[in-house]
KOLVEX-917173 format. One record per atom (N, C-alpha, C, O, CB): x, y, z; residue in three letters. Coordinates in pm, 1 decimal. Glycine has a CB too. Layout:
<nodes>
X,Y,Z,ala .
...
</nodes>
This chain:
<nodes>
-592.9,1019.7,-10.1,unk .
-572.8,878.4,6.7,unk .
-635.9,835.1,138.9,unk .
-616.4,901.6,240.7,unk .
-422.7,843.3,1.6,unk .
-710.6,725.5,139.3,unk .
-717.3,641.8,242.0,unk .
-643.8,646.8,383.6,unk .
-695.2,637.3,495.1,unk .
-688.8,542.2,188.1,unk .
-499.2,665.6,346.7,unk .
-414.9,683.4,478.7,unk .
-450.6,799.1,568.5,unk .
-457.0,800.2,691.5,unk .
-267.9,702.4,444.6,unk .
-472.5,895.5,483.1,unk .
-484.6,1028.9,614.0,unk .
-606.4,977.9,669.1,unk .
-619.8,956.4,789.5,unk .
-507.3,1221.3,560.2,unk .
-687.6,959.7,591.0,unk .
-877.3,938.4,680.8,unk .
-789.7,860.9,811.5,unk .
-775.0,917.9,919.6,unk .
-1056.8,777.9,564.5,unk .
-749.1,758.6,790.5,unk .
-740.1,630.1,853.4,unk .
-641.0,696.4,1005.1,unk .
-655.0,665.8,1123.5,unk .
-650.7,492.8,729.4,unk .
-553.3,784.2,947.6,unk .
-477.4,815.5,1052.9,unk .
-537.0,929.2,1128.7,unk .
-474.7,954.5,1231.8,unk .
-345.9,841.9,1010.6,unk .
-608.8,981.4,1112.8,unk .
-718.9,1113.8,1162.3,unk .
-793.5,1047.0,1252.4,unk .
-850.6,1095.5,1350.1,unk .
-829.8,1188.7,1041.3,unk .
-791.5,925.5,1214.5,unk .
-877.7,906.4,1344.4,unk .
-830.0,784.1,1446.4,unk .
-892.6,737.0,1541.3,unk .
-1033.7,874.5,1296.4,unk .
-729.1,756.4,1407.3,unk .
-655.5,723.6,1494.0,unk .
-575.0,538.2,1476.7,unk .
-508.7,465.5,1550.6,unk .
-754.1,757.1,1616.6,unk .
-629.3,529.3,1340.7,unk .
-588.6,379.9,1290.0,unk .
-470.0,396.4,1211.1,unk .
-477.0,405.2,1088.5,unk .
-703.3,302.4,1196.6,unk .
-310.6,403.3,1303.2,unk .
-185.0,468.6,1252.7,unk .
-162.4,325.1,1179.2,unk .
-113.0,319.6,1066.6,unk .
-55.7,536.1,1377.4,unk .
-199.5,218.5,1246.2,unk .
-103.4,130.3,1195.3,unk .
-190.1,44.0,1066.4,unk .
-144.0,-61.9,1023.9,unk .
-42.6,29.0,1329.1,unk .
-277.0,83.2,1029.2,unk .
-391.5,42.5,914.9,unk .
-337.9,117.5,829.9,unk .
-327.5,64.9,719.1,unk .
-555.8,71.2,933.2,unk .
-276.7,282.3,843.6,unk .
-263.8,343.3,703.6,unk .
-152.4,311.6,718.2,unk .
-115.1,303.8,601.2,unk .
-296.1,487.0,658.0,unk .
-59.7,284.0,785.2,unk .
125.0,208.9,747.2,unk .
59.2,116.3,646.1,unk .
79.1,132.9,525.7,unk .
241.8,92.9,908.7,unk .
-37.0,-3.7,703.4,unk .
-0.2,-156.9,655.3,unk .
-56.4,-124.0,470.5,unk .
4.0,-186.7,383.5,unk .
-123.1,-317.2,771.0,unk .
-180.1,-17.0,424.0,unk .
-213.2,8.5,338.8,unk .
-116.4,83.9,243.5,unk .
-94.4,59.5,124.8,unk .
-307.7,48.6,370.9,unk .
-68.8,171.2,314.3,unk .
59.4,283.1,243.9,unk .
169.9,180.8,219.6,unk .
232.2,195.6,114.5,unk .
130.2,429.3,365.5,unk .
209.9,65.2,310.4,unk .
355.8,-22.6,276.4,unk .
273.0,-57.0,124.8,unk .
315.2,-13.7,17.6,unk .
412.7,-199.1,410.6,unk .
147.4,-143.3,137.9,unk .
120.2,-243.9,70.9,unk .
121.5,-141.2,-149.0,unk .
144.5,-187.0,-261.0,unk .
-65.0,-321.1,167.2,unk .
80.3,12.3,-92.5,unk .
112.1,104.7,-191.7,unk .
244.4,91.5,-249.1,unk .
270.6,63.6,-366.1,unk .
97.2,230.2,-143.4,unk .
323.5,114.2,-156.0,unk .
462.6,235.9,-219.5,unk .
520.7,48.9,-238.4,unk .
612.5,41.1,-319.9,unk .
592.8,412.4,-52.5,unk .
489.3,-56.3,-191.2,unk .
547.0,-204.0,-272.0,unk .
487.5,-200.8,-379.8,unk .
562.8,-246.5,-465.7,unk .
517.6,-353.9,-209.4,unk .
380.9,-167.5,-426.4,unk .
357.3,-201.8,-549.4,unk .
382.3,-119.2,-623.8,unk .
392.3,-160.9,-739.2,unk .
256.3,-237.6,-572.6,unk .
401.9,11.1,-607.3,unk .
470.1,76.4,-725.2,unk .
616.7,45.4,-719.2,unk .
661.1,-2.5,-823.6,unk .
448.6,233.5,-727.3,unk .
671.1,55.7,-656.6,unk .
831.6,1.6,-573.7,unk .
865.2,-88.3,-713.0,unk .
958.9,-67.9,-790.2,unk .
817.3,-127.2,-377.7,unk .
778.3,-177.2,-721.6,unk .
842.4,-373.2,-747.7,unk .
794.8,-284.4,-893.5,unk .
895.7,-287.5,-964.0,unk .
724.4,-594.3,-662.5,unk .
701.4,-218.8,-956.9,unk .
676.4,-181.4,-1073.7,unk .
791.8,-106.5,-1120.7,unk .
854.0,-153.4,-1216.0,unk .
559.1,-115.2,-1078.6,unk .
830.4,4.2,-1067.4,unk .
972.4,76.2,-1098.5,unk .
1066.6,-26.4,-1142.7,unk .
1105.8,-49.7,-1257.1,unk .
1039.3,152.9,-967.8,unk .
1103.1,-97.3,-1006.0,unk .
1195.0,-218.2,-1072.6,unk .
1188.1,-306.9,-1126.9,unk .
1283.4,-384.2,-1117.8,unk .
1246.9,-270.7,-1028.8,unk .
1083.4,-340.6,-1204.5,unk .
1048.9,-480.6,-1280.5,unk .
1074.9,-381.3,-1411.3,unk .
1169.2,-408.7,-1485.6,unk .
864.7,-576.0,-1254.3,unk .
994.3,-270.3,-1438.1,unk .
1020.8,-218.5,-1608.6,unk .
1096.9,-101.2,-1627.5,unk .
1076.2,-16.9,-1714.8,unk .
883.9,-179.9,-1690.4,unk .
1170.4,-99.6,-1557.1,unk .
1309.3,-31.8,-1584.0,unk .
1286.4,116.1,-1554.7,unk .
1317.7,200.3,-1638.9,unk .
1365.9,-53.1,-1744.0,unk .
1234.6,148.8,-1442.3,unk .
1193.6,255.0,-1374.0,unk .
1049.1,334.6,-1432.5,unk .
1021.9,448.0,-1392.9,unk .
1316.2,343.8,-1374.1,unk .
977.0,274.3,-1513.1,unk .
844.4,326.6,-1582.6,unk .
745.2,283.3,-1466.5,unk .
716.9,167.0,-1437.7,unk .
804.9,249.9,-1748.5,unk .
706.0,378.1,-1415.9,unk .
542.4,395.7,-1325.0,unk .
425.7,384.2,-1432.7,unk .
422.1,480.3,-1509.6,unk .
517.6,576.5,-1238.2,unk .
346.4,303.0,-1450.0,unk .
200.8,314.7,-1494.3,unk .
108.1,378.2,-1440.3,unk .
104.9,399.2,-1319.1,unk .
148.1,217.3,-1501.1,unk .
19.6,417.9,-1522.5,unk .
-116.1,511.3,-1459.7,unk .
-194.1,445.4,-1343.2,unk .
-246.2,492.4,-1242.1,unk .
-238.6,536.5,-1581.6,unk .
-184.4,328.6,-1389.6,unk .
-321.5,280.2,-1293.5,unk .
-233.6,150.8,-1236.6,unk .
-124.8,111.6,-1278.9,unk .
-503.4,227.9,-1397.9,unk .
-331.3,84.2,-1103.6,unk .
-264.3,-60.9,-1044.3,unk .
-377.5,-107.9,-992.1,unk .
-456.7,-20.2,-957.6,unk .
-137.1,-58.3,-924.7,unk .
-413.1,-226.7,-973.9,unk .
-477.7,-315.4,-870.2,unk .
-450.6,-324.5,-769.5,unk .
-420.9,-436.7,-728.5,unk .
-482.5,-415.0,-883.1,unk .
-448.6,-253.8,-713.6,unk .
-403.6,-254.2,-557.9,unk .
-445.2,-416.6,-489.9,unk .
-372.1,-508.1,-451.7,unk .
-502.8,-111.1,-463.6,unk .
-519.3,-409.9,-492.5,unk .
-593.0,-601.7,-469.2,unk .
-453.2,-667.6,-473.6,unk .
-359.4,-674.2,-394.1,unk .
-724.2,-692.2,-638.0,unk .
-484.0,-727.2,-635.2,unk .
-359.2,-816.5,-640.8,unk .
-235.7,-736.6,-641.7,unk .
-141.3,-813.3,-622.7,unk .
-358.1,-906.9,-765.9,unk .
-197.2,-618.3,-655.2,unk .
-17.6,-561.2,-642.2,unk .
-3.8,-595.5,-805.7,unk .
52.8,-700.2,-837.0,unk .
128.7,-682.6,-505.8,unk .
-44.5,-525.9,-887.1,unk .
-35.6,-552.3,-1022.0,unk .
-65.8,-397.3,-1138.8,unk .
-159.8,-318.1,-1132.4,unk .
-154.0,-681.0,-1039.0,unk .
26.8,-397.6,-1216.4,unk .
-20.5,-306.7,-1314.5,unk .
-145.9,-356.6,-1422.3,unk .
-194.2,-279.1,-1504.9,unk .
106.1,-270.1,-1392.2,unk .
-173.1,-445.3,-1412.4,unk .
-226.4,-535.0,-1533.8,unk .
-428.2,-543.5,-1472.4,unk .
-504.4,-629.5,-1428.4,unk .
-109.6,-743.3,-1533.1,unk .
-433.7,-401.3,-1506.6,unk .
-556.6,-336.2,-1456.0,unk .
-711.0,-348.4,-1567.9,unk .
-716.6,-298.4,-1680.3,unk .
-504.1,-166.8,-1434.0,unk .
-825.9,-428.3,-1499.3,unk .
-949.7,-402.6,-1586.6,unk .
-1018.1,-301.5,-1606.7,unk .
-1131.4,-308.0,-1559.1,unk .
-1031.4,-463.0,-1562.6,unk .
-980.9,-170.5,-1682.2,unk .
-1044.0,-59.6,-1625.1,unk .
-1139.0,30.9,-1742.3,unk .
-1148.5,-47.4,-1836.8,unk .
-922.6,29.1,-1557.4,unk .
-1195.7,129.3,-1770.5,unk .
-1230.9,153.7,-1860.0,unk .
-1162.1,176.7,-1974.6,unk .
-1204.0,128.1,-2079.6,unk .
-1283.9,214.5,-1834.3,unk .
-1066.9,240.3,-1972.4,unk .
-908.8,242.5,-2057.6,unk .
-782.6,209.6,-2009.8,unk .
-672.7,252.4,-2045.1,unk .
-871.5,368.4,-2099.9,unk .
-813.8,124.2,-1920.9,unk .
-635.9,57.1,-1867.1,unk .
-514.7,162.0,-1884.8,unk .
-519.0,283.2,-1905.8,unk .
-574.4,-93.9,-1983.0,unk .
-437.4,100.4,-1873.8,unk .
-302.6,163.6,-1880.8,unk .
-286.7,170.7,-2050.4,unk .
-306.4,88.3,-2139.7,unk .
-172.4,63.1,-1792.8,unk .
-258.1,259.2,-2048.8,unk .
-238.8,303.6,-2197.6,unk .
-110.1,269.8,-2225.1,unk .
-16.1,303.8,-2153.2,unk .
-261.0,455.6,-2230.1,unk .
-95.6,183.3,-2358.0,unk .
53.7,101.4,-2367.3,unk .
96.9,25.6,-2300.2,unk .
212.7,32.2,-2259.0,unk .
151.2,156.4,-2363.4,unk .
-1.7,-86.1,-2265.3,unk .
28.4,-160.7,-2167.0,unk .
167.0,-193.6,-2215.1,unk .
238.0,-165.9,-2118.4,unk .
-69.1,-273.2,-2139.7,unk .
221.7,-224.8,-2284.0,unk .
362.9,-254.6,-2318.5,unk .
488.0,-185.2,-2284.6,unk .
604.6,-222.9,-2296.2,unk .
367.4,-256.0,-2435.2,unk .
425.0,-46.9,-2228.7,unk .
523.9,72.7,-2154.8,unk .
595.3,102.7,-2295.5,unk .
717.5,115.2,-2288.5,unk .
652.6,12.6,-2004.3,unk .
538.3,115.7,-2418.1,unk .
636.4,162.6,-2485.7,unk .
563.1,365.0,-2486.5,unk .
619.7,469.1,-2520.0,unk .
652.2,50.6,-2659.3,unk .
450.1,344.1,-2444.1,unk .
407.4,456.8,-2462.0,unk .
374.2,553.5,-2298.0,unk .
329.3,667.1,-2283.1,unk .
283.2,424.2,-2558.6,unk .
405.6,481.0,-2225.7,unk .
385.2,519.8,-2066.0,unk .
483.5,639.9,-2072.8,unk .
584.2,640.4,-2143.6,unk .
433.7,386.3,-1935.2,unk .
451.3,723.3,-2006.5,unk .
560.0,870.1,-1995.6,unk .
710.5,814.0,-1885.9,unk .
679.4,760.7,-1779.4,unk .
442.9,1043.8,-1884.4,unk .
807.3,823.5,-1906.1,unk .
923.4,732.9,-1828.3,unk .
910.2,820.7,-1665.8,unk .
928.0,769.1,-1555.5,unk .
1122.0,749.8,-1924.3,unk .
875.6,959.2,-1693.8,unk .
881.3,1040.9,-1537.7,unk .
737.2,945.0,-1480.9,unk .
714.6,961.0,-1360.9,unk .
848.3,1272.2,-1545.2,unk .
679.0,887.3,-1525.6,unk .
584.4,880.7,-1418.3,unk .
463.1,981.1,-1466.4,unk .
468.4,1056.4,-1563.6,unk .
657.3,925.0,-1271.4,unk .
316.7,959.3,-1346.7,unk .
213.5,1039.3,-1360.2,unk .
270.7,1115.1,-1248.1,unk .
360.6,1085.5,-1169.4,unk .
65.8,981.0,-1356.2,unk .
179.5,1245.5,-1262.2,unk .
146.4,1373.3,-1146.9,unk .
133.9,1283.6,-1010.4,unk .
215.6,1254.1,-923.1,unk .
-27.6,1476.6,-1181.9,unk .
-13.2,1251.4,-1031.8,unk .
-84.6,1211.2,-937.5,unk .
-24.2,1075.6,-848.6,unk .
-51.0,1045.3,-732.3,unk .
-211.5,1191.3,-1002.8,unk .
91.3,987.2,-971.8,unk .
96.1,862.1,-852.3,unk .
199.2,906.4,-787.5,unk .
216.6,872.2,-670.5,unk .
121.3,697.0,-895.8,unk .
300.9,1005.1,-863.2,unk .
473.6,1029.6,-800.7,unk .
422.9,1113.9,-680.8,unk .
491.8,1100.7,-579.6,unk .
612.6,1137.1,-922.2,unk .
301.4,1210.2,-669.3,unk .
313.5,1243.1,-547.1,unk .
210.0,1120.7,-470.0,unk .
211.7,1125.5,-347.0,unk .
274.3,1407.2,-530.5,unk .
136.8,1031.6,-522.1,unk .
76.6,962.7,-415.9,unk .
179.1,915.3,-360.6,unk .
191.2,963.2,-247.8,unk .
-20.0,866.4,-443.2,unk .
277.1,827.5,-392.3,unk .
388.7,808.1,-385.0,unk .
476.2,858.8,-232.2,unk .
472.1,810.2,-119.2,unk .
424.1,865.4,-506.3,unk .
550.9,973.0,-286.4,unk .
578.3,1084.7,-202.1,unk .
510.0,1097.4,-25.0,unk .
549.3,1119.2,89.6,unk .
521.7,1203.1,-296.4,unk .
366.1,1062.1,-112.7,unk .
229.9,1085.3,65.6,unk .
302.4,966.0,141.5,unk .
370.3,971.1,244.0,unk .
-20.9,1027.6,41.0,unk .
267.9,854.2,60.0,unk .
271.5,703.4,128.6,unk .
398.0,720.1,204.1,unk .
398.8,703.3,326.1,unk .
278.3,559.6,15.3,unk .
497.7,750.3,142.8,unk .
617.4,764.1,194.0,unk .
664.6,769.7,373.2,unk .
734.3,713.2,457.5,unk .
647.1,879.7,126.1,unk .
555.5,897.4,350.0,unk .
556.7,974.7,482.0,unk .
478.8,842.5,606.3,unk .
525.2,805.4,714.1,unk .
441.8,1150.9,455.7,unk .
400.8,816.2,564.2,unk .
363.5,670.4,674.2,unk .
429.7,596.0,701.0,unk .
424.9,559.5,818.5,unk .
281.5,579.6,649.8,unk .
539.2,523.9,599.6,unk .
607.6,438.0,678.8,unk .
712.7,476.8,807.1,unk .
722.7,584.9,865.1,unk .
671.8,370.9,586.5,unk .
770.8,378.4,825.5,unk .
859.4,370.5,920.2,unk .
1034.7,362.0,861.4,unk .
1018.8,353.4,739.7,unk .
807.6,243.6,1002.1,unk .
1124.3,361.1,876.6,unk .
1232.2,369.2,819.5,unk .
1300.3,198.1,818.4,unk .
1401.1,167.1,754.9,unk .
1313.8,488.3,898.5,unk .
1213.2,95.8,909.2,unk .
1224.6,-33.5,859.0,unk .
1124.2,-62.8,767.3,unk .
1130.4,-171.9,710.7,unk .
1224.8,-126.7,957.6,unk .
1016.3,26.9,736.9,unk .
959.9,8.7,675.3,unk .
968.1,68.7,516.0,unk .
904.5,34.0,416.5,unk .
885.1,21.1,745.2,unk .
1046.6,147.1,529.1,unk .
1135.4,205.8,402.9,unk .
1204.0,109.9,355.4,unk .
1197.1,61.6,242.4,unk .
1235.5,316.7,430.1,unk .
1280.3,77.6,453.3,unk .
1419.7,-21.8,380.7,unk .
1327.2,-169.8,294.0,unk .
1349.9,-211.7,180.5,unk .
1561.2,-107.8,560.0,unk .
1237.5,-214.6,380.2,unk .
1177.7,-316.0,319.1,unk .
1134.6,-290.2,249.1,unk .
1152.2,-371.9,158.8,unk .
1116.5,-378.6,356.6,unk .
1078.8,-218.1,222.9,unk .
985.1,-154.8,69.7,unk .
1040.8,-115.4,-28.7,unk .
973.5,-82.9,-126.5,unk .
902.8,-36.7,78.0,unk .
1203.6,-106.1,-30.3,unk .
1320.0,-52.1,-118.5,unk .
1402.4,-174.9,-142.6,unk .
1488.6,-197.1,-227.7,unk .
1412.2,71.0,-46.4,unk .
1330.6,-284.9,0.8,unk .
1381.2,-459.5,-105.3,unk .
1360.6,-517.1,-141.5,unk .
1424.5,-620.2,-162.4,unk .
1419.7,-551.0,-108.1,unk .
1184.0,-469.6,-196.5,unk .
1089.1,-495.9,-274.4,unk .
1062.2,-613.4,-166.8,unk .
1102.5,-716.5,-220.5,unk .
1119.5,-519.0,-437.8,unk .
1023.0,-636.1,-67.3,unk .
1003.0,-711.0,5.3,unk .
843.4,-686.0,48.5,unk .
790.8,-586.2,97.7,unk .
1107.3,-704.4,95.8,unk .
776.0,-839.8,3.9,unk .
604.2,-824.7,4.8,unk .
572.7,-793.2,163.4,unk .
633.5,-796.2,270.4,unk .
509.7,-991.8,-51.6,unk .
430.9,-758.6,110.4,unk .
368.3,-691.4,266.4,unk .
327.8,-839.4,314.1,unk .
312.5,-837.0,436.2,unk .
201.4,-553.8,259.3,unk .
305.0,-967.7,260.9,unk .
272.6,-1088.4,342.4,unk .
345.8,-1125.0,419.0,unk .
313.5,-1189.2,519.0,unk .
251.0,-1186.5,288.8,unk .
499.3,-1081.0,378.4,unk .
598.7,-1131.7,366.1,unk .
702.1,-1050.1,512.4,unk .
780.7,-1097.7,594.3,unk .
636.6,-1112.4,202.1,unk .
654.5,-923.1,489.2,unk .
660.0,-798.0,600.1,unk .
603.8,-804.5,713.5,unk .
670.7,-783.8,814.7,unk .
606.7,-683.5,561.0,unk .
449.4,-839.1,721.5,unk .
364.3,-823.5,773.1,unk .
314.7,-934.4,837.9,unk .
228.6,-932.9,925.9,unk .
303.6,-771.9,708.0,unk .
371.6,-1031.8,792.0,unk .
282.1,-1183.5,803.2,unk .
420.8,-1210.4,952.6,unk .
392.8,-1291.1,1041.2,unk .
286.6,-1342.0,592.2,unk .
531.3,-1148.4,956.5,unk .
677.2,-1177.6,985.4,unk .
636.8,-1081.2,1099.7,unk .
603.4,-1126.3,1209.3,unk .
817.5,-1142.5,865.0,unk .
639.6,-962.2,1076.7,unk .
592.9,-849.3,1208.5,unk .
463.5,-925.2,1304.6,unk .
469.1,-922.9,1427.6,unk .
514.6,-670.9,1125.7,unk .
341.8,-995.5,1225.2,unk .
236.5,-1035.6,1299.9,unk .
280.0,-1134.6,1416.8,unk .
263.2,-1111.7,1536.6,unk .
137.4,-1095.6,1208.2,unk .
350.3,-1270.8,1351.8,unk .
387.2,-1369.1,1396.9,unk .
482.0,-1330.6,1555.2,unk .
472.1,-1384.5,1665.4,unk .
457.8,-1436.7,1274.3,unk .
578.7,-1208.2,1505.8,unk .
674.0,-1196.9,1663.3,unk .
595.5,-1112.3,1743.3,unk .
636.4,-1105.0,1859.2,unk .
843.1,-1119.8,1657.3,unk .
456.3,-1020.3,1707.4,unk .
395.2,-970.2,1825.6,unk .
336.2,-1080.8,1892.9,unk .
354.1,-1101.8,2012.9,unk .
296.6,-865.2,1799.8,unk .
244.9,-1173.9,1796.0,unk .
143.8,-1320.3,1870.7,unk .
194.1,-1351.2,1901.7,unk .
164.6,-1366.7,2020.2,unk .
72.1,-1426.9,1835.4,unk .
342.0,-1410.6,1865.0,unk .
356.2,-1540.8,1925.8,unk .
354.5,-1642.8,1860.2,unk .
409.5,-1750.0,1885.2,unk .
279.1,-1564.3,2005.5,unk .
281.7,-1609.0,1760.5,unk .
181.4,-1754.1,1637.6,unk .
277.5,-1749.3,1493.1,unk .
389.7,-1707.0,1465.2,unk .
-53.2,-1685.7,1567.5,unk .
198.0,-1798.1,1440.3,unk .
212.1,-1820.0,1253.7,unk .
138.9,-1728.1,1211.3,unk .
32.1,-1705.9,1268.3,unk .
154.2,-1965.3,1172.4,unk .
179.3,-1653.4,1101.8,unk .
81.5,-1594.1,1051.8,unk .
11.0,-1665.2,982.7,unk .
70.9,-1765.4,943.7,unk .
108.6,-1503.0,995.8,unk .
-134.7,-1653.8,936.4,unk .
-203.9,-1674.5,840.4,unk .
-193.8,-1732.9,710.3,unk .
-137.0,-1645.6,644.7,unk .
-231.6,-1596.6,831.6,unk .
-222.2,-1856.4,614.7,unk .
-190.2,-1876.7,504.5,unk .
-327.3,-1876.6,392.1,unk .
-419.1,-1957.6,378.7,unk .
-111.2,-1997.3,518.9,unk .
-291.3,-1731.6,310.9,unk .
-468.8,-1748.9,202.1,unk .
-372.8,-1754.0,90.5,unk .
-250.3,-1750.4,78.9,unk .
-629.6,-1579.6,185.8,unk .
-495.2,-1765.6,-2.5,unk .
-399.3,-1810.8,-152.5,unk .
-450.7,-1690.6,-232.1,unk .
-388.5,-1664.2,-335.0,unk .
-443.0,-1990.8,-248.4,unk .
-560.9,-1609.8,-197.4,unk .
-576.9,-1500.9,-272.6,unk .
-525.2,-1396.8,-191.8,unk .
-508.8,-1404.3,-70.1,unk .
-710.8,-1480.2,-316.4,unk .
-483.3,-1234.8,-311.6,unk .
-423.4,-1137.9,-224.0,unk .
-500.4,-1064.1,-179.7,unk .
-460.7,-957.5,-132.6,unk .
-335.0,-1068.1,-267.4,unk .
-612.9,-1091.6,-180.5,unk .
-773.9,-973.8,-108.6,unk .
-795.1,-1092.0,37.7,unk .
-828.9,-1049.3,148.2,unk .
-1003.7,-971.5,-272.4,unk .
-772.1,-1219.1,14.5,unk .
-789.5,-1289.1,157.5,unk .
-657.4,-1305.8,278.1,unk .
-672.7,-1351.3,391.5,unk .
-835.4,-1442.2,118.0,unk .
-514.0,-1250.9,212.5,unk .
-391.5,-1200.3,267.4,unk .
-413.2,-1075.4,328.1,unk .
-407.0,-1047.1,447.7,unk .
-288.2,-1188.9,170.3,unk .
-439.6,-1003.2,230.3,unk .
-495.1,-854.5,299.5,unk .
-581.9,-832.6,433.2,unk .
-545.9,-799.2,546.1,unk .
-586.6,-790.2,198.4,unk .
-670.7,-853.9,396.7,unk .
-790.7,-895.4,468.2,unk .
-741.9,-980.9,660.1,unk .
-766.8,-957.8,778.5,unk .
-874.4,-1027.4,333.4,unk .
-669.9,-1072.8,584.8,unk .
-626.2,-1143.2,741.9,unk .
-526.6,-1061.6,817.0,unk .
-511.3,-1057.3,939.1,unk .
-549.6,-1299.3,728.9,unk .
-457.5,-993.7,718.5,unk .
-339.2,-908.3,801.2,unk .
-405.4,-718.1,826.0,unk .
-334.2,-627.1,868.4,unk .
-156.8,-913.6,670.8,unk .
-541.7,-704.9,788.7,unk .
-590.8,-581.4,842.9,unk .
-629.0,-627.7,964.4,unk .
-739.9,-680.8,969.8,unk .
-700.2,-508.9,767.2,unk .
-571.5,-621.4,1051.8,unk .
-641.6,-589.6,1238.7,unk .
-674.1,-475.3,1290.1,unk .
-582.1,-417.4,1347.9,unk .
-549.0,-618.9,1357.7,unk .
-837.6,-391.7,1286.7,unk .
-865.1,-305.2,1312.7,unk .
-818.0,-252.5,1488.9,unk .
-851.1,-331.0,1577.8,unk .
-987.0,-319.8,1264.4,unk .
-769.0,-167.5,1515.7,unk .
-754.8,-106.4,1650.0,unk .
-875.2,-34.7,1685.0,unk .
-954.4,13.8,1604.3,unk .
-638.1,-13.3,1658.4,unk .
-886.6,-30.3,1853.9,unk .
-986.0,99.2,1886.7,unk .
-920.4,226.2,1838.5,unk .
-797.4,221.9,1834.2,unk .
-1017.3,119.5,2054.5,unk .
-956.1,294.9,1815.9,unk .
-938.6,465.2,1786.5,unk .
-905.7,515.1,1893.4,unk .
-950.1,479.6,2002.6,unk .
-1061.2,551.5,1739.7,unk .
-807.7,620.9,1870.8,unk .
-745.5,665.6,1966.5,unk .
-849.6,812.1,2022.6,unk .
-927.3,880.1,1955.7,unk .
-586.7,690.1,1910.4,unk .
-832.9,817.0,2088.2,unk .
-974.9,946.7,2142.7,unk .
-966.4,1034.0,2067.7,unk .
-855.9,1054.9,2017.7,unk .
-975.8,1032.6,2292.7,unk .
-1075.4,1114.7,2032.9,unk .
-1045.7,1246.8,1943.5,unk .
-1178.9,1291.5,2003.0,unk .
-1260.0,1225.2,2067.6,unk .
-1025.9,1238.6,1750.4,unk .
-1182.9,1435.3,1961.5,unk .
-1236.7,1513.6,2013.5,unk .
-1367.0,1492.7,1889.1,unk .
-1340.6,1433.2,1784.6,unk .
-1146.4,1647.8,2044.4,unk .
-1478.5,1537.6,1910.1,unk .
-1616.4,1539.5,1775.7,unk .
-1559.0,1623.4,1655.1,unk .
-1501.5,1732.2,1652.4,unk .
-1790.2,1637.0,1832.6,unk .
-1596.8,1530.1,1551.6,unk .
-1587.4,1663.8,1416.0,unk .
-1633.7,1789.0,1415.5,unk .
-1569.4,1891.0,1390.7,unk .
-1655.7,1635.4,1296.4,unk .
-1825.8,1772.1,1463.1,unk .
-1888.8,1866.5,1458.9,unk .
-1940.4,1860.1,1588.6,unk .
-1962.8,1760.3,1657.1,unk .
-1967.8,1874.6,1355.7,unk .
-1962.2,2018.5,1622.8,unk .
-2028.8,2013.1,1762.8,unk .
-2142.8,1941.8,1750.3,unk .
-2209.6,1923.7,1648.5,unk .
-2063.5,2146.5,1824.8,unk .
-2168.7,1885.8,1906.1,unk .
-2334.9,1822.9,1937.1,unk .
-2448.8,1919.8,1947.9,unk .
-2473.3,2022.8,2010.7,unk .
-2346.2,1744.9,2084.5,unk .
-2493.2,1862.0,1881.7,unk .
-2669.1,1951.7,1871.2,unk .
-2724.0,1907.7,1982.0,unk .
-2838.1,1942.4,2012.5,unk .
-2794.6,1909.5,1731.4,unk .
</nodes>
């Protein structure tokens, strides 16, 4: 996932705001269809309701496996590990990342957060890249 790159090099609080904006959208999916995880999501908009080469199979969840996939219960599991334990609780009150995030932005500025009407231009305003924290070279210098 995205998060480790991001935290390897030193952008902790980019893979939180990406990992919250994860484990909410499967979160609000658990609890909207009666604990059934789908294969796939839009991460974009926070949606199961995916354009993909074979979508979610059964979109109707009558045919979705009720445990969940392999791959998302432990993506899942990863994301986990990034948050914060206010950041747990919010994400367990299905509480949006605009909504999280837009609220966290506002008491560091000072300001308002941001108002977009799409969720790629929400995103987008609430990613604030940091400098990187020092790290040593991947590969030695030639």
């Amino acid at each position: 996932m995205a998060w480790v790159g991001l935290e390897r090099y030193g952008y902790l609080e980019e893979a939180q705001r990406l990992a919250y904006r994860w484990i909410y959208m499967m979160t609000t999916a658990f609890v909207d269809f009666n604990g059934v995880v789908p294969e796939k999501f839009d991460a974009v908009k926070l949606s199961h309701l995916v354009d993909a080469e074979y979508g979610n199979q059964g979109l109707d969840f009558k045919m979705i496996p009720r445990e969940g996939f392999g791959w998302m219960n432990a993506a899942y599991q990863v994301g986990l590990t990034f948050l914060s334990t206010g950041m747990r609780r919010a994400a367990a009150a299905c509480t949006s990342p605009e909504v999280y995030f837009g609220a966290t932005a506002s008491l560091q500025t000072g300001g308002q957060p941001s108002v977009a009407t799409d969720p790629l231009g929400l995103a987008m305003d609430q990613l604030h890249l940091s400098e990187p924290a020092a790290m040593s070279p991947i590969s030695p210098a030639y």
